[in-house]
C-alpha positions in Angstrom: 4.3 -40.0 28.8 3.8 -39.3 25.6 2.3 -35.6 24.7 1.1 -34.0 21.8 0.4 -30.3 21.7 -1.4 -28.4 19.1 -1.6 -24.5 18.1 -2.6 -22.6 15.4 -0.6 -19.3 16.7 3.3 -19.5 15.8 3.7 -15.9 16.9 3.5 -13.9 20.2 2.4 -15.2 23.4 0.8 -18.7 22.5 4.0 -20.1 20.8 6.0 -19.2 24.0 4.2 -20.7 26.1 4.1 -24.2 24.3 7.6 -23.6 23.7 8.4 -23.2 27.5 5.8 -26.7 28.3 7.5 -28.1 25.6 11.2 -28.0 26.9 10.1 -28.8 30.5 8.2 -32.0 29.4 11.5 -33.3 27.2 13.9 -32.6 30.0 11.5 -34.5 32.5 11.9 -37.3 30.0 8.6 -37.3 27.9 7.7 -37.8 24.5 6.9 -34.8 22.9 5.7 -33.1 19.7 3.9 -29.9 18.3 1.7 -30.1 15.3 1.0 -26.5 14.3 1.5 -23.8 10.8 5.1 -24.5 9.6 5.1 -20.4 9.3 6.0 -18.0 12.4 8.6 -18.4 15.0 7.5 -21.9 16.6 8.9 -24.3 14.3 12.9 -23.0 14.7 12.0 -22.5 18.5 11.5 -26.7 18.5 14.4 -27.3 16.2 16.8 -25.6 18.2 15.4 -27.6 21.5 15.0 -31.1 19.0 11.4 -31.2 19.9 9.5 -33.1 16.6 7.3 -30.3 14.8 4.5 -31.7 12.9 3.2 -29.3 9.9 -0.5 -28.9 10.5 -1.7 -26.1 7.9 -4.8 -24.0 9.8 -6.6 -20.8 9.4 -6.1 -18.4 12.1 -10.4 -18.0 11.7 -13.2 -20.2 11.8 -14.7 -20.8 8.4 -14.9 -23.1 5.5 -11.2 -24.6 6.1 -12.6 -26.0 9.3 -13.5 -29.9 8.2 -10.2 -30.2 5.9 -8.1 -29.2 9.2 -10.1 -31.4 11.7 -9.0 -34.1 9.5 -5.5 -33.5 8.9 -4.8 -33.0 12.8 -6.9 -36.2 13.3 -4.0 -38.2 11.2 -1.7 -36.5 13.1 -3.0 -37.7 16.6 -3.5 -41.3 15.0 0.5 -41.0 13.7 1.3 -39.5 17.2 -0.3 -42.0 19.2 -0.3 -39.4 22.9 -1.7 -40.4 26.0 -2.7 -36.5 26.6 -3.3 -34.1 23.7 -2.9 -30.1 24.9 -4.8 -27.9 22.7 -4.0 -24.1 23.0 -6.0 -21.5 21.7 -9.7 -21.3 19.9 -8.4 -23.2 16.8 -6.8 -26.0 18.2 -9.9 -26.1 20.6 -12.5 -26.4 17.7 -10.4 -28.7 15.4 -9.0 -31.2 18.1 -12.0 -31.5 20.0 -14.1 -32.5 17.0 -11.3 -34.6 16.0 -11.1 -36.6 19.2 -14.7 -36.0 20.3 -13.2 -37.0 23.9 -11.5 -40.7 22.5 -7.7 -39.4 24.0 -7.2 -37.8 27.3 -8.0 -33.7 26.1 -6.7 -30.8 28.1 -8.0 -27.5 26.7 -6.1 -23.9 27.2 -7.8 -21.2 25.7 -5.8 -18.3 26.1 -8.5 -16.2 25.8 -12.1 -17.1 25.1 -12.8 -17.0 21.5 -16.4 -15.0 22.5 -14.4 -12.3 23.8 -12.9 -11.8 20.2 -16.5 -11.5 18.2 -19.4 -9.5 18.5 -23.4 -10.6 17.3 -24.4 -13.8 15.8 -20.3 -14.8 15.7 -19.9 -14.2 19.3 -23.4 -16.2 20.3 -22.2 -19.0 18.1 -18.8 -18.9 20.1 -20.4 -19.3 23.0 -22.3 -22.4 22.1 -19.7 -23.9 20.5 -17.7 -23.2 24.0 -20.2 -25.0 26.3 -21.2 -27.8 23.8 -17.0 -28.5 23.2 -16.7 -29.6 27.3 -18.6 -32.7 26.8 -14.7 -33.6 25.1 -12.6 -31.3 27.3 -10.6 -33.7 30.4 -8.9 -30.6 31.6 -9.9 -27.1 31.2 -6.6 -24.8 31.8 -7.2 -21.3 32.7 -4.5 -18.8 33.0 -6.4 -16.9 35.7 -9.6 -16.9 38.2 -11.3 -14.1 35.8 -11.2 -16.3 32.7 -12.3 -18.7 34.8 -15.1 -16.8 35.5 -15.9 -15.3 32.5 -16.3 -18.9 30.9 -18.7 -19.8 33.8 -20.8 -16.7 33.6 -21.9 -18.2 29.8 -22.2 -21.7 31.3 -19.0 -23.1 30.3 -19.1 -26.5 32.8 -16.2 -28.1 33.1 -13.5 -29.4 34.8 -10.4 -26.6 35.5 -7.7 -25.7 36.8 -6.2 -22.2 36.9 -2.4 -22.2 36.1 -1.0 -18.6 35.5 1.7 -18.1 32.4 4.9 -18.3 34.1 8.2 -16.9 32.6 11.8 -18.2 32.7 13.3 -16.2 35.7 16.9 -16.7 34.5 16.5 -15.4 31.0 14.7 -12.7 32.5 16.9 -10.7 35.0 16.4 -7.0 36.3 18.1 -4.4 35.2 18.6 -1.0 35.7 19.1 2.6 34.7 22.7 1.6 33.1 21.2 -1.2 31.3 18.5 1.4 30.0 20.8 3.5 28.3 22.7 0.1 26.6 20.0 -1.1 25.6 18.9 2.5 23.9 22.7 2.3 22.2 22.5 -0.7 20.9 19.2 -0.5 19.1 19.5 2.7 17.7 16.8 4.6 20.2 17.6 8.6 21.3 18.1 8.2 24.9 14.8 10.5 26.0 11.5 9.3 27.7 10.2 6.1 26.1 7.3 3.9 26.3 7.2 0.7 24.8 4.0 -1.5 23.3 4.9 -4.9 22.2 2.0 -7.6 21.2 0.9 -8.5 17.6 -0.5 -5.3 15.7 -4.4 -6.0 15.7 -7.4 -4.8 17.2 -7.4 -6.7 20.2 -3.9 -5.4 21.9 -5.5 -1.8 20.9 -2.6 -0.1 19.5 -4.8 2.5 18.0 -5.9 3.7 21.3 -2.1 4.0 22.5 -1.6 6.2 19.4 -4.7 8.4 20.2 -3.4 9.2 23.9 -0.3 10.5 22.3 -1.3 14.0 21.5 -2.1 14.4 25.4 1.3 12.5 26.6 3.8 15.0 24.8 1.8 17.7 25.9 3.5 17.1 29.1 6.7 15.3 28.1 7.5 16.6 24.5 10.1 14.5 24.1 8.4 11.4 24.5 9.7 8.6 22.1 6.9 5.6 21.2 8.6 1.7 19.8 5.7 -0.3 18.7 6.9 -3.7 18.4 5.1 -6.3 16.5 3.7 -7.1 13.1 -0.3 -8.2 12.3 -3.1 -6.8 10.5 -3.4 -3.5 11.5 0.0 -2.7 11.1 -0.7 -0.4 7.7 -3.4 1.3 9.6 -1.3 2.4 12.7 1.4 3.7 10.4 -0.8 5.6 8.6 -2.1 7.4 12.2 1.3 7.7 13.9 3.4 10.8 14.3 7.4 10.8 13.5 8.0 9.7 17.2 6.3 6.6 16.9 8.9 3.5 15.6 7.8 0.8 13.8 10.2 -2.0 14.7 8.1 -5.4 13.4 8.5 -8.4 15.0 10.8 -9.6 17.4 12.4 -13.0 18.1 14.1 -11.7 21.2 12.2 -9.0 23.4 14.0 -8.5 26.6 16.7 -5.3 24.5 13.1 -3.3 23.3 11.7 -3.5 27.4 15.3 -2.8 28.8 14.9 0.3 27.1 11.9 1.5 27.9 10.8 3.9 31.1 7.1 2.2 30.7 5.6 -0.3 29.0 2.0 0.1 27.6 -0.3 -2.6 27.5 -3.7 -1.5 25.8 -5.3 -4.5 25.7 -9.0 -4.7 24.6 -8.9 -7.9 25.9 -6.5 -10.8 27.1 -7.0 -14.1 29.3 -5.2 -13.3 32.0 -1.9 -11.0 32.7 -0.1 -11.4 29.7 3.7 -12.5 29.0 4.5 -9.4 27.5 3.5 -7.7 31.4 5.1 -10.6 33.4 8.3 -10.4 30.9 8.4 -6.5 31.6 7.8 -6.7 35.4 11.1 -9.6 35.4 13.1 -6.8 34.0 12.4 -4.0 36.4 10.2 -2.2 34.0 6.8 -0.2 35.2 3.9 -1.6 33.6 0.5 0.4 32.6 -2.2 -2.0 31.3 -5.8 -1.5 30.7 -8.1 -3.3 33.2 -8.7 -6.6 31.0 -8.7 -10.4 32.7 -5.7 -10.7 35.4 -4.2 -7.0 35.2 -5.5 -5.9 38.8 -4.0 -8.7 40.8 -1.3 -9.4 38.4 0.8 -6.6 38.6 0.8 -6.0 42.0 1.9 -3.1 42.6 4.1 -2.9 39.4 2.4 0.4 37.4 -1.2 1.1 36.9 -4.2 -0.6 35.6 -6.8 1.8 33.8 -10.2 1.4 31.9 -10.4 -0.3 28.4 -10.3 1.8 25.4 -9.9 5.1 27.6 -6.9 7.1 25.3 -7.0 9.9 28.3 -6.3 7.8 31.4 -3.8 5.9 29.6 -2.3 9.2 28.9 -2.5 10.1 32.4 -1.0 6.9 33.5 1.9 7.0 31.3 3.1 10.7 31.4 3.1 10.3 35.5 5.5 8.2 35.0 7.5 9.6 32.6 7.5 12.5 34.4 8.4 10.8 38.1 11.5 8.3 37.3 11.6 7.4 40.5 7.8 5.8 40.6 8.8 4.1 37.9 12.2 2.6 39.3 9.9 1.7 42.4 6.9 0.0 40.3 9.5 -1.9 38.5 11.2 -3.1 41.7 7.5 -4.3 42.9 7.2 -6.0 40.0 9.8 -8.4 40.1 9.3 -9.4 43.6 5.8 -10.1 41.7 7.2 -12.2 39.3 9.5 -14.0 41.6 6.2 -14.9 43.8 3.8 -16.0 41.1 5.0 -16.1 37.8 8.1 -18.5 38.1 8.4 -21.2 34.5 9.3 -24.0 37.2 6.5 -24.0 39.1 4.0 -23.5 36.4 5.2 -26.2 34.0 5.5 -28.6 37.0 1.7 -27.7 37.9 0.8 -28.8 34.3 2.7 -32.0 34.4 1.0 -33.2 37.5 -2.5 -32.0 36.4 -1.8 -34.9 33.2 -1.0 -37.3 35.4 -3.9 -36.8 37.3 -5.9 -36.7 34.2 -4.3 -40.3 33.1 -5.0 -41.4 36.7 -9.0 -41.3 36.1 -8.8 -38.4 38.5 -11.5 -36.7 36.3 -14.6 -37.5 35.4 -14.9 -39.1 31.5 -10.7 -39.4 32.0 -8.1 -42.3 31.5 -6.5 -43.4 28.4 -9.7 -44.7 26.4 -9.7 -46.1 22.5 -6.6 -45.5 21.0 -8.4 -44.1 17.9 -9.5 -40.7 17.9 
């Protein structure tokens, strides 16, 4: 089979995830390529696995750029020639469904709905967009029921299946206290209480309300010691906010050192399709998790930490100095949380899921399906 996958996103979450289908298709024998930016992480990632990147240049927003990019992916498609096109994210789900306008087989992924993002008119017009782009959406993939749900409650219609992000279980393995205080050596951190946020510095992974709950956390652990890890658009404004105990470490190409070394990981989310990498990474490690209640979070961890309200600095407080202050919850959460992992989250199983849910896609299986024109 021969797949293309496109993403705007070469940074964070989205990347690794095409990334990990990638591989899994190759090593199964399949043809396949990424078009996306020719910034970020993503293009090494391919080189180093010999996977054929394909430069397509793309805004991370909607906007004027929107016709010239539907047009350059639709040359890529045409020089491509897949049976199955996988578009992740809102941009690759605008541009390549107006530039196949359902010709090729056309799995979807949002990875959030692009609604969730906006507010007003820009969030209305998401919404219609959302709904009116399933008349050339195959496959809808879902990383969880509530994002399924979410896109139904606006009247999004179509076809899905609900895959959950699954991480590489090798690559990720517990670890302990010991490894802690390595991992503390090695990167230059104090060895004292820490909580860890890692996720792209922007309004949506709510960094600012992390840094608010602050003042209440060392009230009861004074020695508390924050590593943001990250890089984005807000990244100025949360400097400008945070207190000498707060580091500022940028982006990452390898994560698993920065969550050894933490006691708890934060997750303030405002909002996110369903539990994110970042938890599922932290929870393969050992590490106790506190996320805010976004799509996923409840059932996702599982026992593994806490789950409060959106945008609430004081229970997030709460949440995170109880474990500070009780170790052993925290060892406990973390051992919950693998077993988690191990259960639900496993690379394998998800990337397998995927394959077959293209084959049934080529098989006419869906309605509107099969291989079509070969011009998009």
């Amino acid at each position: 089979m021969r797949v293309l996958h496109v993403t705007q996103p070469t940074v964070a979450g989205v990347p690794v995830v095409v990334r990990g289908l990638a591989r899994d298709q190759q090593e199964h024998g399949w043809d396949v390529a990424v078009a996306s930016p020719a910034d970020g992480d993503l293009p090494g990632w391919l080189a180093d696995l010999g996977v054929p990147h394909l430069a397509w240049r793309a805004s991370r927003d909607p906007g004027v750029t929107v016709p010239s990019e539907v047009l350059r992916l639709r040359r890529l498609v045409r020089e491509v020639d897949p049976d199955v096109v996988h578009l992740h994210s809102a941009k690759a789900g605008l541009a390549g469904r107006l530039a196949l306008r359902g010709a090729r087989p056309t799995v979807f992924q949002p990875h959030a709905w692009s609604f969730e993002a906006a507010q007003g008119p820009v969030a209305r017009l998401a919404r219609l967009w959302e709904r009116s782009g399933t008349q050339w959406t195959h496959l809808l993939v879902c990383v969880s029921e509530d994002e399924r749900r979410r896109g139904e409650d606006v009247g999004i219609r179509a076809r899905t299946v609900v895959l959950p992000n699954g991480i590489d279980l090798e690559r990720y393995r517990s670890t302990g206290a010991a490894e802690r205080v390595t991992a503390r050596r090695a990167l230059g951190l104090e060895d004292r209480p820490t909580v860890v946020c890692i996720g792209r510095l922007a309004q949506q992974k709510g960094q600012d309300v992390l840094l608010e709950s602050l003042p209440a956390v060392r009230s009861r652990v004074p020695d508390v010691q924050v590593v943001l890890v990250g890089d984005g658009p807000d990244a100025d404004a949360l400097r400008s906010r945070a207190g000498e105990d707060v580091r500022f470490v940028g982006a990452q190409p390898d994560v698993r050192p920065w969550l050894t070394a933490a006691d708890v990981v934060a997750l303030p989310s405002r909002w996110e399709a369903g539990l994110s990498l970042v938890a599922m990474e932290a929870m393969a490690l050992g590490r106790s998790v506190v996320s805010t209640d976004v799509a996923g979070a409840r059932d996702g961890l599982a026992g593994a930490g806490a789950v409060v309200p959106r945008e609430d600095a004081a229970a997030l407080a709460s949440a995170l100095t109880t474990r500070l202050e009780d170790p052993g919850l925290a060892e406990s959460e973390g051992r919950a949380g693998r077993v988690a992992v191990e259960s639900a989250h496993d690379l394998a199983v998800t990337s397998r899921r995927v394959r077959e849910a293209y084959e049934t896609v080529l098989a006419g299986g869906l309605p509107g399906a099969g291989r079509g024109p070969r011009r998009p």
